[in-house]
Biopython code that builds the backbone (N, CA, C, O; Angstrom):
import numpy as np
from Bio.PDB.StructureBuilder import StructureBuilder

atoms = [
    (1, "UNK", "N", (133.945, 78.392, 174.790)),
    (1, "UNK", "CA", (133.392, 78.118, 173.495)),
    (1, "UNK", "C", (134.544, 77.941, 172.516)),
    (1, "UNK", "O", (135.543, 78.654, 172.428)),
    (2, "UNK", "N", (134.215, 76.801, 171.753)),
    (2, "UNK", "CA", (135.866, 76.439, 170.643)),
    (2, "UNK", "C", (135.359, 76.802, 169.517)),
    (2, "UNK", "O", (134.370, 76.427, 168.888)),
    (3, "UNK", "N", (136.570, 77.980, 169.245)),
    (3, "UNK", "CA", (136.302, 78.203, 167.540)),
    (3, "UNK", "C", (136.627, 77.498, 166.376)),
    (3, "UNK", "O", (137.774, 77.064, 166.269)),
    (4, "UNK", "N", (135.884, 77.329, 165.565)),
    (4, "UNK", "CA", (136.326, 76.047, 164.758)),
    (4, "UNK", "C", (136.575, 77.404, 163.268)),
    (4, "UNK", "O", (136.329, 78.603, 163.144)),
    (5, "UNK", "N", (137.267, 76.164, 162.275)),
    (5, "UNK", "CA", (138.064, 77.688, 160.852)),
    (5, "UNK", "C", (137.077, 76.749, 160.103)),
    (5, "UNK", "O", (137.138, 75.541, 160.328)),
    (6, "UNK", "N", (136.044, 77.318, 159.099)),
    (6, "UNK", "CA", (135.202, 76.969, 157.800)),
    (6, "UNK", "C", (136.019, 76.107, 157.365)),
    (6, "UNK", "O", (137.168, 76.518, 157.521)),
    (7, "UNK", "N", (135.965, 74.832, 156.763)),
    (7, "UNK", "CA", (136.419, 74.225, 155.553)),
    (7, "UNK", "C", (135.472, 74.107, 154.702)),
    (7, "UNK", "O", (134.321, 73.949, 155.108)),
    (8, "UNK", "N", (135.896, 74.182, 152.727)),
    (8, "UNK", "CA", (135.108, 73.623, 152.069)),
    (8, "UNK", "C", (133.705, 72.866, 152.293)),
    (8, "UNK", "O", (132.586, 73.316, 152.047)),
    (9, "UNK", "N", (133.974, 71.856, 152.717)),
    (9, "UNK", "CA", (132.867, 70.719, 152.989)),
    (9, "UNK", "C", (131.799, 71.242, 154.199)),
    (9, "UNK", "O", (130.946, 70.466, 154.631)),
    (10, "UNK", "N", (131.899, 72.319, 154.592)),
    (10, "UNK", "CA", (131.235, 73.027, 155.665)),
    (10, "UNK", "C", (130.373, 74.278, 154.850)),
    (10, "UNK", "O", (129.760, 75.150, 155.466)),
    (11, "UNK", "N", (130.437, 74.204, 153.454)),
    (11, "UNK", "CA", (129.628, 75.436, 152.719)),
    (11, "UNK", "C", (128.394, 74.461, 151.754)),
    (11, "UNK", "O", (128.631, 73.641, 150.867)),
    (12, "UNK", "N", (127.219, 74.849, 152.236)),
    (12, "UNK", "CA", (126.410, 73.900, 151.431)),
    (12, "UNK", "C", (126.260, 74.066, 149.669)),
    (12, "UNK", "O", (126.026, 75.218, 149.305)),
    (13, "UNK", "N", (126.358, 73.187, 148.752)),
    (13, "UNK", "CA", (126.627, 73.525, 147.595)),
    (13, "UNK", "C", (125.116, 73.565, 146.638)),
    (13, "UNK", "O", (124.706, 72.439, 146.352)),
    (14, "UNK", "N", (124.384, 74.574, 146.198)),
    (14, "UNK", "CA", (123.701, 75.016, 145.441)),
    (14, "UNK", "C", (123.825, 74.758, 144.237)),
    (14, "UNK", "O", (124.826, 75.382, 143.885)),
    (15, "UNK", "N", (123.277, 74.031, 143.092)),
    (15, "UNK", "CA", (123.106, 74.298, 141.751)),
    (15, "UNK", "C", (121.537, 74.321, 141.280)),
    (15, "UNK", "O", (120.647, 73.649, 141.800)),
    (16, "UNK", "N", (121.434, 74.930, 140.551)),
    (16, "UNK", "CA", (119.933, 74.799, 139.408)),
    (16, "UNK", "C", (119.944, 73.677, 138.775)),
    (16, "UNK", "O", (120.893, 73.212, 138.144)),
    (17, "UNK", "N", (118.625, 73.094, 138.961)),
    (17, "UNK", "CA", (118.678, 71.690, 138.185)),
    (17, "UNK", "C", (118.251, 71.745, 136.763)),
    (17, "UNK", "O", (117.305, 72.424, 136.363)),
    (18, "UNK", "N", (119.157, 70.839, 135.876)),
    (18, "UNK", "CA", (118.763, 70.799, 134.500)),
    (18, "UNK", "C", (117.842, 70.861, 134.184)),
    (18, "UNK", "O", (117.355, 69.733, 134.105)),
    (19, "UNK", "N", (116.998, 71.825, 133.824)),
    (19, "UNK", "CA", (115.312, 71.573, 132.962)),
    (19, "UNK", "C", (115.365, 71.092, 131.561)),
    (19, "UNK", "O", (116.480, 70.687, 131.233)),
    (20, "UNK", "N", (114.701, 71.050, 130.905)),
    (20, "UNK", "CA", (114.744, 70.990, 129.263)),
    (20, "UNK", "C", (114.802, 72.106, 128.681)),
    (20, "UNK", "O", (115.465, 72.198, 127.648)),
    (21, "UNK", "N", (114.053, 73.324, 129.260)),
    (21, "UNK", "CA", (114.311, 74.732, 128.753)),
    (21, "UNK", "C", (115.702, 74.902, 128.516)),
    (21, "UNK", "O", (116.331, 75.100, 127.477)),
    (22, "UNK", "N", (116.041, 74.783, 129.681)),
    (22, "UNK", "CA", (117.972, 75.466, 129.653)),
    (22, "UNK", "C", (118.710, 74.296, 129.212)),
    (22, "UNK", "O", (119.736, 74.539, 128.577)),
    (23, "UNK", "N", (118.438, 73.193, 129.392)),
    (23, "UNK", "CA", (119.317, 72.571, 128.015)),
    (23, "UNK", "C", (119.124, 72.896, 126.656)),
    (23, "UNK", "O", (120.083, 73.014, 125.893)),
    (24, "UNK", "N", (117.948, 73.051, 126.296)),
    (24, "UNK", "CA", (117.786, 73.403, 124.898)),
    (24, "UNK", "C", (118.682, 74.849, 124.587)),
    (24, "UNK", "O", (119.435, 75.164, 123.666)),
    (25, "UNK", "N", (118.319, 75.402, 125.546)),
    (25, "UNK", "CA", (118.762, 77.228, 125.280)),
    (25, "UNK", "C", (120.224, 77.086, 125.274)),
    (25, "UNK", "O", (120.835, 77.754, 124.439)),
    (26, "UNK", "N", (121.011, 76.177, 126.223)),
    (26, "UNK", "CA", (122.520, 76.342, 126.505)),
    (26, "UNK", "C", (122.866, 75.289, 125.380)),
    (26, "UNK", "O", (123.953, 75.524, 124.851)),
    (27, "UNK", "N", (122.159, 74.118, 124.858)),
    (27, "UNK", "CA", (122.963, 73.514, 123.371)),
    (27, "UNK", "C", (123.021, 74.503, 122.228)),
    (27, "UNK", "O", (123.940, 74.764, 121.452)),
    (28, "UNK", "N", (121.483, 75.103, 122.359)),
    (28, "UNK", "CA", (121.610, 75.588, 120.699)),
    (28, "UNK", "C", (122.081, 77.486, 120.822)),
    (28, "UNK", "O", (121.794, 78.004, 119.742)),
    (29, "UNK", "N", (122.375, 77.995, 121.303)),
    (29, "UNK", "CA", (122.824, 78.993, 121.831)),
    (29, "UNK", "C", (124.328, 79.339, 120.841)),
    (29, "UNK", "O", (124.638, 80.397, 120.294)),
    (30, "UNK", "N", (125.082, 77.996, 120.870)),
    (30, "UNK", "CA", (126.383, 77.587, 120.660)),
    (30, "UNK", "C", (126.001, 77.695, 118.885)),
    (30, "UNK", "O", (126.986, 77.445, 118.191)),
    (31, "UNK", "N", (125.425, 77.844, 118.534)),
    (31, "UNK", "CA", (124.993, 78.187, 116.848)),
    (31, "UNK", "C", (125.477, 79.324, 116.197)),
    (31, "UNK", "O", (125.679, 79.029, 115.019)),
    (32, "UNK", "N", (125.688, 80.214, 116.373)),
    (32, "UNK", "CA", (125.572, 81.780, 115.800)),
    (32, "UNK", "C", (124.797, 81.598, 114.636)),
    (32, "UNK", "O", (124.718, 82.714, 114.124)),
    (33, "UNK", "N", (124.074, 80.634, 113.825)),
    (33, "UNK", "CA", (123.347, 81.187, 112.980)),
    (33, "UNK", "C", (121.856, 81.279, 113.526)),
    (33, "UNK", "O", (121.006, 81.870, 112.860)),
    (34, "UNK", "N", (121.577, 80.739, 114.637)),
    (34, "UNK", "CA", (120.310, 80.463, 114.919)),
    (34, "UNK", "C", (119.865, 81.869, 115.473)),
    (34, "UNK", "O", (120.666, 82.325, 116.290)),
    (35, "UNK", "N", (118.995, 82.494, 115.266)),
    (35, "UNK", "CA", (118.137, 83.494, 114.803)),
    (35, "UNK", "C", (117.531, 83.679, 116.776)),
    (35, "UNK", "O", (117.946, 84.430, 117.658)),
    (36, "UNK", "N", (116.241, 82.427, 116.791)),
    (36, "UNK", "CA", (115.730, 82.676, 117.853)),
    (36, "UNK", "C", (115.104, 80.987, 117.895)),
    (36, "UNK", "O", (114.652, 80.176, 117.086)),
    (37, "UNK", "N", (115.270, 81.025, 118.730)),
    (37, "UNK", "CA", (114.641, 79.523, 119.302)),
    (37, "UNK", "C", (112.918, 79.900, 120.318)),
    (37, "UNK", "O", (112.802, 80.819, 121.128)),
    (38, "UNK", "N", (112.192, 79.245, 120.071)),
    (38, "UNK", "CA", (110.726, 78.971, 120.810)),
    (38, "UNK", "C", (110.515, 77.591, 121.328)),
    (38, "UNK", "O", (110.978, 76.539, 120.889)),
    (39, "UNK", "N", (109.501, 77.851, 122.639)),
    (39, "UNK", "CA", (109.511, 76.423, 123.436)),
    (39, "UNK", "C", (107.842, 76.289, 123.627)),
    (39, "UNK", "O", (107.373, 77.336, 124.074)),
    (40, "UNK", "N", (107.096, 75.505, 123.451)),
    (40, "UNK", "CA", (106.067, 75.785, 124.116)),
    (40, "UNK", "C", (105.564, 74.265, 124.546)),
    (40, "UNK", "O", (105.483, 73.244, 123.864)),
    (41, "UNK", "N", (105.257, 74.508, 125.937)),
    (41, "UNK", "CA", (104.381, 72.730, 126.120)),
    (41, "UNK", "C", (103.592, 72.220, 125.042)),
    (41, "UNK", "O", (102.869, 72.965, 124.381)),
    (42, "UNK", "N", (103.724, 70.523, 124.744)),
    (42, "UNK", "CA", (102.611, 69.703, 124.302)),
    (42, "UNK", "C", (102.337, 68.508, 125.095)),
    (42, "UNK", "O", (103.072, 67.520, 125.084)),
    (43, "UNK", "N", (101.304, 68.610, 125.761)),
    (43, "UNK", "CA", (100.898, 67.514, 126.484)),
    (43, "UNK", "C", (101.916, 67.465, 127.730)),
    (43, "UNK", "O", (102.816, 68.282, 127.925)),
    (44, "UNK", "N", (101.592, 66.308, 128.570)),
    (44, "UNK", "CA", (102.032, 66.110, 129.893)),
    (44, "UNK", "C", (103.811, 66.389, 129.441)),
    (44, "UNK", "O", (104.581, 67.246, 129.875)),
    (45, "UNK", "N", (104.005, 65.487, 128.596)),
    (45, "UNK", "CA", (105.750, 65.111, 128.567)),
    (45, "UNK", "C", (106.133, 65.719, 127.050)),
    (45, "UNK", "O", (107.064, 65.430, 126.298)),
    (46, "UNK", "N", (105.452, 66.314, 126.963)),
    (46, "UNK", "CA", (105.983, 67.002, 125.814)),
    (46, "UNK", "C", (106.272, 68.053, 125.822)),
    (46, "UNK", "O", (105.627, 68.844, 126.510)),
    (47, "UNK", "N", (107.883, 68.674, 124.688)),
    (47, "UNK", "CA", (108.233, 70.278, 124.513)),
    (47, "UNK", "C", (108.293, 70.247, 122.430)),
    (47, "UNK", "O", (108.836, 69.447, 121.668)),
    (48, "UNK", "N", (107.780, 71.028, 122.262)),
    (48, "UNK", "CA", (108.158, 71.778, 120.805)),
    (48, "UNK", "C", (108.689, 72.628, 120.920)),
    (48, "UNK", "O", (108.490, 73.471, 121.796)),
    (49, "UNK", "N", (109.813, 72.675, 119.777)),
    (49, "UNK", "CA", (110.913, 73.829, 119.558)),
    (49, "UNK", "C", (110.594, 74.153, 118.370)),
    (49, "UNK", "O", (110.007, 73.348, 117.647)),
    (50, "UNK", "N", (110.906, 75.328, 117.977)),
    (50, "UNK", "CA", (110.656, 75.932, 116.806)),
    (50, "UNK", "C", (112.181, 76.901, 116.864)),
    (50, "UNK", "O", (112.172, 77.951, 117.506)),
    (51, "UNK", "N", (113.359, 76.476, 116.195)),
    (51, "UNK", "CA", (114.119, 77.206, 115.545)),
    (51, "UNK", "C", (114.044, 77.951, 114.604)),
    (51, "UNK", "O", (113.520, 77.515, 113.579)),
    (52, "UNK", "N", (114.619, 79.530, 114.645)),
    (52, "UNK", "CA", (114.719, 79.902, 113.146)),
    (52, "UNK", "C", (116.000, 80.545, 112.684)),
    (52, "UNK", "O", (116.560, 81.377, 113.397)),
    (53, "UNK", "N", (116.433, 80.220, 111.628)),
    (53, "UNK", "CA", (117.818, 80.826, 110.643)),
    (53, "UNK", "C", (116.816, 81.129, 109.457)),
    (53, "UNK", "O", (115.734, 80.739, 109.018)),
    (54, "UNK", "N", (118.037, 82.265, 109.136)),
    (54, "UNK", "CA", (117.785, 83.042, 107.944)),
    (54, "UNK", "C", (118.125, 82.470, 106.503)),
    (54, "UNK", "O", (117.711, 82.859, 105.410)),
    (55, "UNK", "N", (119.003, 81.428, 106.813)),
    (55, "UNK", "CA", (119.381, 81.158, 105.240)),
    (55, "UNK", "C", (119.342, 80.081, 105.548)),
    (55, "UNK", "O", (119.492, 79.716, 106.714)),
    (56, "UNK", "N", (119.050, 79.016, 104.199)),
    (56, "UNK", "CA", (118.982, 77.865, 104.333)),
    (56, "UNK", "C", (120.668, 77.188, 103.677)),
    (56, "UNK", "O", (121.272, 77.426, 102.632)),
    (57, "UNK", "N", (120.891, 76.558, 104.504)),
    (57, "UNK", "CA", (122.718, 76.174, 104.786)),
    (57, "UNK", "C", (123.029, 74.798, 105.519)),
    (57, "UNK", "O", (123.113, 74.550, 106.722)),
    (58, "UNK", "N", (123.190, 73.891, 104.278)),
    (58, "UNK", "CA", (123.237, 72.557, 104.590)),
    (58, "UNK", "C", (124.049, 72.391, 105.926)),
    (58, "UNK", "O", (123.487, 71.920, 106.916)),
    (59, "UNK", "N", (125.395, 72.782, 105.959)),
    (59, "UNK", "CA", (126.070, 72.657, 106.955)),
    (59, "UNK", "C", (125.587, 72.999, 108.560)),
    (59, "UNK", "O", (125.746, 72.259, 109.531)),
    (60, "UNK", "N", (125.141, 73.945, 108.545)),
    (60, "UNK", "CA", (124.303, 74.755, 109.513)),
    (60, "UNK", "C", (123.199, 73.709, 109.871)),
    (60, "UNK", "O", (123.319, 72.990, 110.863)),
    (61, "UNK", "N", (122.084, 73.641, 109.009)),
    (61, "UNK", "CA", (121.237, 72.628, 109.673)),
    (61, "UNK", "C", (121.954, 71.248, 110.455)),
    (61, "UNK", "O", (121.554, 70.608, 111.428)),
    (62, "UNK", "N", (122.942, 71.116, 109.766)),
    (62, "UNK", "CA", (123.618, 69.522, 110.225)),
    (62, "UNK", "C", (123.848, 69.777, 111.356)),
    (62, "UNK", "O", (123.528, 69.203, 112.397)),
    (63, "UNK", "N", (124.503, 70.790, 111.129)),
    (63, "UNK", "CA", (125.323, 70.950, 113.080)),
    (63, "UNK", "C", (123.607, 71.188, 114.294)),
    (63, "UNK", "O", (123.533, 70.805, 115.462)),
    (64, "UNK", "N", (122.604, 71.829, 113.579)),
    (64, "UNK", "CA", (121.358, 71.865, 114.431)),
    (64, "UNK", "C", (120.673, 70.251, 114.653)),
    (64, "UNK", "O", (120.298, 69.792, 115.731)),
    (65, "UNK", "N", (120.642, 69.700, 113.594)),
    (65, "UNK", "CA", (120.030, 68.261, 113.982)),
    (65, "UNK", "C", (120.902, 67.198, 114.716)),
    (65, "UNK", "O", (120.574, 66.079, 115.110)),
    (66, "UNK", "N", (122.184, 67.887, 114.801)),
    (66, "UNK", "CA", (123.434, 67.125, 115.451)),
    (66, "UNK", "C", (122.795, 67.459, 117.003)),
    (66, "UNK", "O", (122.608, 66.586, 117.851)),
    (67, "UNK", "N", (122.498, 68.932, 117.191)),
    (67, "UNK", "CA", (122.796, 69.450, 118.172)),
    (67, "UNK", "C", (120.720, 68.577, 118.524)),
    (67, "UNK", "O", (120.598, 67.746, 119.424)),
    (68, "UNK", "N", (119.993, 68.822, 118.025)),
    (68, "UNK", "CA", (118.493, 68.220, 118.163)),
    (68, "UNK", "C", (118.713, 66.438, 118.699)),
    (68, "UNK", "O", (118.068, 66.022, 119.661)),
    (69, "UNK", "N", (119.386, 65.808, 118.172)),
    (69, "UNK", "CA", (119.851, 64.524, 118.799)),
    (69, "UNK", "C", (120.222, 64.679, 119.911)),
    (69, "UNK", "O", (119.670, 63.890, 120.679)),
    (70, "UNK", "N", (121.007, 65.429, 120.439)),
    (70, "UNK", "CA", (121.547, 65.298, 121.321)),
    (70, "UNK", "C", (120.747, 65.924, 122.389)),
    (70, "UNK", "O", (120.995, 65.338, 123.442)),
    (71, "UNK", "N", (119.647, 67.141, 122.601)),
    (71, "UNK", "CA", (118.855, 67.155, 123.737)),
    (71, "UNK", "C", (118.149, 65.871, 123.767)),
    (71, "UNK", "O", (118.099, 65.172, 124.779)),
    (72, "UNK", "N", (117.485, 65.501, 122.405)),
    (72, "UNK", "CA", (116.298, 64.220, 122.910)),
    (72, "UNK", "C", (117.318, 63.111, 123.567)),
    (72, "UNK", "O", (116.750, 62.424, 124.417)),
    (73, "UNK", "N", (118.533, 62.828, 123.383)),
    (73, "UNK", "CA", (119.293, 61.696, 124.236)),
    (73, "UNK", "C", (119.396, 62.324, 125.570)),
    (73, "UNK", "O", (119.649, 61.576, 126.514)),
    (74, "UNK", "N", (119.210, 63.791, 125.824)),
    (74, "UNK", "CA", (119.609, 63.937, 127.014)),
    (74, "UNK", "C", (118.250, 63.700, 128.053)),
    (74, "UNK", "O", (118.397, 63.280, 129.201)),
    (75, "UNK", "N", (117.124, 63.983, 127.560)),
    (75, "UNK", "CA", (115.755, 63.774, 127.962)),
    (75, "UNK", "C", (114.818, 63.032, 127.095)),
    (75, "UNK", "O", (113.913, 63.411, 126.351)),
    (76, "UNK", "N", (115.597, 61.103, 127.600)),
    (76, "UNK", "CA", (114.841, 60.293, 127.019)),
    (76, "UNK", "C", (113.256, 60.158, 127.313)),
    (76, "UNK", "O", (112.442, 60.135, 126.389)),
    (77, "UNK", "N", (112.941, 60.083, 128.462)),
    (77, "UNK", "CA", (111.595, 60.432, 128.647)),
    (77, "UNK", "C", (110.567, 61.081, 128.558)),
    (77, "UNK", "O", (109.580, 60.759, 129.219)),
    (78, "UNK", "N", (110.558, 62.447, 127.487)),
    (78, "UNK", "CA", (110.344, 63.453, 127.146)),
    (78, "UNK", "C", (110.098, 63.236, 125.594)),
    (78, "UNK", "O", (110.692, 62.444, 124.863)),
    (79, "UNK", "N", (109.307, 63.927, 125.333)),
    (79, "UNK", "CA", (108.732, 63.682, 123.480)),
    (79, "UNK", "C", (109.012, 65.424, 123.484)),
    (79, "UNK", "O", (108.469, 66.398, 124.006)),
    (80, "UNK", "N", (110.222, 65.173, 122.555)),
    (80, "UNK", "CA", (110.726, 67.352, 122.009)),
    (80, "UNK", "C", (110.638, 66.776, 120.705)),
    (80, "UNK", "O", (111.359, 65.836, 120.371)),
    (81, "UNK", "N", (109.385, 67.542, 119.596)),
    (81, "UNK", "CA", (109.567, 67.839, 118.800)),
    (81, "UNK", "C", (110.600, 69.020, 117.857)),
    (81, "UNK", "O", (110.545, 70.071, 118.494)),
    (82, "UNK", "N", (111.167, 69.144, 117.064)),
    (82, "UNK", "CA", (111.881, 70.444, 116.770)),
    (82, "UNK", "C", (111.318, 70.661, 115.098)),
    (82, "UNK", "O", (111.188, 69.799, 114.229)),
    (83, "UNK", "N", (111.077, 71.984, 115.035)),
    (83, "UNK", "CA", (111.087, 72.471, 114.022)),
    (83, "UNK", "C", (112.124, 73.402, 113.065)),
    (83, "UNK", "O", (112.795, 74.300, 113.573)),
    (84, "UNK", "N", (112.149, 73.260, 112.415)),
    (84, "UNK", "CA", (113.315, 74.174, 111.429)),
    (84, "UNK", "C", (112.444, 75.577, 110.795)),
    (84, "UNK", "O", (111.343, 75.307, 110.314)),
    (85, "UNK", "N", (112.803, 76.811, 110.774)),
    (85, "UNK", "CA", (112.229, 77.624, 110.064)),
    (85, "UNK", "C", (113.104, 78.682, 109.548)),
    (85, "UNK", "O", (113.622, 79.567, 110.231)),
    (86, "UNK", "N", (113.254, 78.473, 107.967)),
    (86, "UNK", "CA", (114.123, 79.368, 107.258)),
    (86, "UNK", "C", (113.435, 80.425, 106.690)),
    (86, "UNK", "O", (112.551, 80.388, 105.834)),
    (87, "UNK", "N", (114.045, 81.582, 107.381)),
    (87, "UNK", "CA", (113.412, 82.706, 107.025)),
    (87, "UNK", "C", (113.605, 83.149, 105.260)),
    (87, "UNK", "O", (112.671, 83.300, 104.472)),
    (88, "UNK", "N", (114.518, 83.238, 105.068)),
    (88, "UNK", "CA", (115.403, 83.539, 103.267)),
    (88, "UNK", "C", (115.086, 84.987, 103.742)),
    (88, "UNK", "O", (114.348, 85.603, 102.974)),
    (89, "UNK", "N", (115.439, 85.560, 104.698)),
    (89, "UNK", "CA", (115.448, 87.366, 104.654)),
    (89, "UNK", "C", (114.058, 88.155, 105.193)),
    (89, "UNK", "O", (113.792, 89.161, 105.850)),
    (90, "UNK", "N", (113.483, 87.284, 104.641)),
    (90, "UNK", "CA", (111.686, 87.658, 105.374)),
    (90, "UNK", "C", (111.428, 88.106, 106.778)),
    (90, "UNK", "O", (112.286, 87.743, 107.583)),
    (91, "UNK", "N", (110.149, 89.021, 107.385)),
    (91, "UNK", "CA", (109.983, 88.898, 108.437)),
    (91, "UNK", "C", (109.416, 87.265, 108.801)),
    (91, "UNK", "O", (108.803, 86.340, 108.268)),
    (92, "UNK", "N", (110.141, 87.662, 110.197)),
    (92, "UNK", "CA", (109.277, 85.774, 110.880)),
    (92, "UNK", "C", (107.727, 86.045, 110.817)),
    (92, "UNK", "O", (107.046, 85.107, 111.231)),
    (93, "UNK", "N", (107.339, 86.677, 110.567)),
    (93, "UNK", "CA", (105.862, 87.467, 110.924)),
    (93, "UNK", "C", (104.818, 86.652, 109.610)),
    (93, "UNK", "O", (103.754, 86.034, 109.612)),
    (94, "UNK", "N", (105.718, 87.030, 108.684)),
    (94, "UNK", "CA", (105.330, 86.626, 106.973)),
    (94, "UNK", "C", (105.498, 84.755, 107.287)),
    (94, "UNK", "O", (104.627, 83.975, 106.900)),
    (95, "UNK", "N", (106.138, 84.521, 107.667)),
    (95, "UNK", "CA", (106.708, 83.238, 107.246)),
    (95, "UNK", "C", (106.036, 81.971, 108.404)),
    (95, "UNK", "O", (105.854, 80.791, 108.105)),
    (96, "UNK", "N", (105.835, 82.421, 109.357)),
    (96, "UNK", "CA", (105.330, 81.651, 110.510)),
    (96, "UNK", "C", (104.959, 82.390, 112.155)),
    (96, "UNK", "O", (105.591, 83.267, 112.744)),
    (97, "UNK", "N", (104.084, 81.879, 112.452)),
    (97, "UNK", "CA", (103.503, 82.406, 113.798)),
    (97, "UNK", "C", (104.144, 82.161, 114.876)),
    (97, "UNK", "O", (103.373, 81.561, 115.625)),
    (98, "UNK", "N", (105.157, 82.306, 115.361)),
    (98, "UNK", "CA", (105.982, 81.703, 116.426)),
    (98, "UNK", "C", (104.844, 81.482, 117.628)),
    (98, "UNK", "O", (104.265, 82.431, 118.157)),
    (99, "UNK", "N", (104.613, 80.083, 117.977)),
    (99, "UNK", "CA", (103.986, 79.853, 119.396)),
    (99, "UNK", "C", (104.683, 79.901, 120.390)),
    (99, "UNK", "O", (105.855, 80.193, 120.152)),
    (100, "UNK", "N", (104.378, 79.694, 121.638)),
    (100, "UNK", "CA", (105.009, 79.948, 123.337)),
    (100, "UNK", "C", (105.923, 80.640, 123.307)),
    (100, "UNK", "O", (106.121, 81.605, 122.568)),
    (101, "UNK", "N", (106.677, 80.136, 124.245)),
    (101, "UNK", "CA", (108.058, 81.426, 124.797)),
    (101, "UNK", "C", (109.323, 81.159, 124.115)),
    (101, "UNK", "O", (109.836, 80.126, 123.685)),
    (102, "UNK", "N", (109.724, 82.537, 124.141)),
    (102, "UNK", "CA", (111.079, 82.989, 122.984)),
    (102, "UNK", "C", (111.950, 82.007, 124.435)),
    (102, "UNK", "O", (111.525, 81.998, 125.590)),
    (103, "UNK", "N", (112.640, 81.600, 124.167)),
    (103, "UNK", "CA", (113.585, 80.808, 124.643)),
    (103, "UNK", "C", (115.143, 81.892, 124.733)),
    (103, "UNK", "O", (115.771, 82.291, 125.713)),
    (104, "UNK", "N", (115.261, 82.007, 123.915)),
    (104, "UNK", "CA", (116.388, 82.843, 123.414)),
    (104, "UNK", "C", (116.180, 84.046, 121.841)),
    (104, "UNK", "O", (115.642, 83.749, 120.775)),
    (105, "UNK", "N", (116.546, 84.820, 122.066)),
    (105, "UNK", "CA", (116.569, 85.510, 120.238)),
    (105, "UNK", "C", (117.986, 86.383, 120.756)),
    (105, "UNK", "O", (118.403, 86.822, 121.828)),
    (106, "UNK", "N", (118.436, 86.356, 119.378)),
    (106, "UNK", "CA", (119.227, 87.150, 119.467)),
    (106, "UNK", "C", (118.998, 88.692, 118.858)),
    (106, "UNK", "O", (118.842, 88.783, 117.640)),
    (107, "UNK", "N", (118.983, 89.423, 119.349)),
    (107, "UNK", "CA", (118.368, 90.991, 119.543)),
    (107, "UNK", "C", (118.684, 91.449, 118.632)),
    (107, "UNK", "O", (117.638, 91.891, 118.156)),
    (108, "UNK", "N", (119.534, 91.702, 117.928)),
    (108, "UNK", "CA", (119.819, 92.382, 116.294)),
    (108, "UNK", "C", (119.102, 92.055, 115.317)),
    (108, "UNK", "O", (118.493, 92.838, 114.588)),
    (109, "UNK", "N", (119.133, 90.554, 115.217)),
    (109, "UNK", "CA", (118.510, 89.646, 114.676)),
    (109, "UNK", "C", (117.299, 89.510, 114.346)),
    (109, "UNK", "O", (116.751, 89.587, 113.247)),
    (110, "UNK", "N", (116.731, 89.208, 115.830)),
    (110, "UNK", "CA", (115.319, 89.255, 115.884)),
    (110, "UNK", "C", (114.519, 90.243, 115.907)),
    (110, "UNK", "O", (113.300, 90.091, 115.828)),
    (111, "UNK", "N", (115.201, 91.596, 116.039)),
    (111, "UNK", "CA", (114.536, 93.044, 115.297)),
    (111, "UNK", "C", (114.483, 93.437, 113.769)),
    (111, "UNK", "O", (113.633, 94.124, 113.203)),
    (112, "UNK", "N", (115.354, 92.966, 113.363)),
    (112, "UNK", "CA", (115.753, 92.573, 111.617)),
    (112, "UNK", "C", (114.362, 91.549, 110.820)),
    (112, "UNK", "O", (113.809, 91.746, 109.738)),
    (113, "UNK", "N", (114.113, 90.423, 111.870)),
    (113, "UNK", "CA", (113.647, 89.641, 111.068)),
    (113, "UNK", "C", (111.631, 90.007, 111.420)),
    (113, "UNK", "O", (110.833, 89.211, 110.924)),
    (114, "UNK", "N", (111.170, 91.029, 112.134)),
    (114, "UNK", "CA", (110.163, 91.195, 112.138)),
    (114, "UNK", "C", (109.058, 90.536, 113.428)),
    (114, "UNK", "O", (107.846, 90.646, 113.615)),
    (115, "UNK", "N", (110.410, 89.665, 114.321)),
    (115, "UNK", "CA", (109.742, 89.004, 115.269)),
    (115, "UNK", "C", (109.145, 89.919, 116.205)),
    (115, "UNK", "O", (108.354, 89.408, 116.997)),
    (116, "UNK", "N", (109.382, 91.379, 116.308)),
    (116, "UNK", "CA", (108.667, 91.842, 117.859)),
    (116, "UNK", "C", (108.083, 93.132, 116.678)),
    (116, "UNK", "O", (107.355, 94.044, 117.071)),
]
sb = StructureBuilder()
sb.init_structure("model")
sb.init_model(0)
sb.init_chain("A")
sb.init_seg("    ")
for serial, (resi, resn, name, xyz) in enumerate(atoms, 1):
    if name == "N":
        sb.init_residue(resn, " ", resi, " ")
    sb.init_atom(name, np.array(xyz, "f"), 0.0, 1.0, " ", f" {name:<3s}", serial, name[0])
structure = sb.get_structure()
């Protein structure tokens, strides 16, 4: 019996395939002002996002609708609505009903702002 030594090309290679969830979560993630992001289905080919920041900050939104262009180019076939929701300090509770799944929150944050 001949022993053969592993090479590279002899290990089968595994990745997770891009969804729209985890693109959305891994673009806007890269924010530090963004609060908590929500995803919930609409229709066959559709996702709504519902972002929220606490202060309303021209610069900040820019870099989010920068960053909102750039999932819908990444999933042309796909209808992602996005929403903006500025808290100004409020619970999210007061201010809007967050629908479907938390995508991401950031935990300090999103105990601060009244979401759980």
């Amino acid at each position: 019996m001949a022993i053969r030594a592993w090479g590279v090309f002899d290990l089968a290679t595994v990745c997770a395939p891009v969804t729209p969830a985890s693109a959305i979560r891994d673009t806007l993630i890269g924010i530090p002002e963004i609060e908590q992001v929500f995803l919930e289905p609409e229709g066959e080919r559709g996702i709504s996002v519902l972002v929220v920041i606490d202060k309303k900050d021209y610069p900040t939104q820019r870099r989010i609708f920068e960053k909102e262009i750039e999932i819908g180019d990444s999933f042309p076939a796909m209808e992602i609505s996005f929403s903006l929701v500025i808290r100004d300090g409020r619970p999210l509770r007061d201010v809007v009903s967050p629908r479907g799944t938390v995508l991401f929150a950031r935990e300090a944050l999103a105990h601060k702002s009244g979401a759980y």
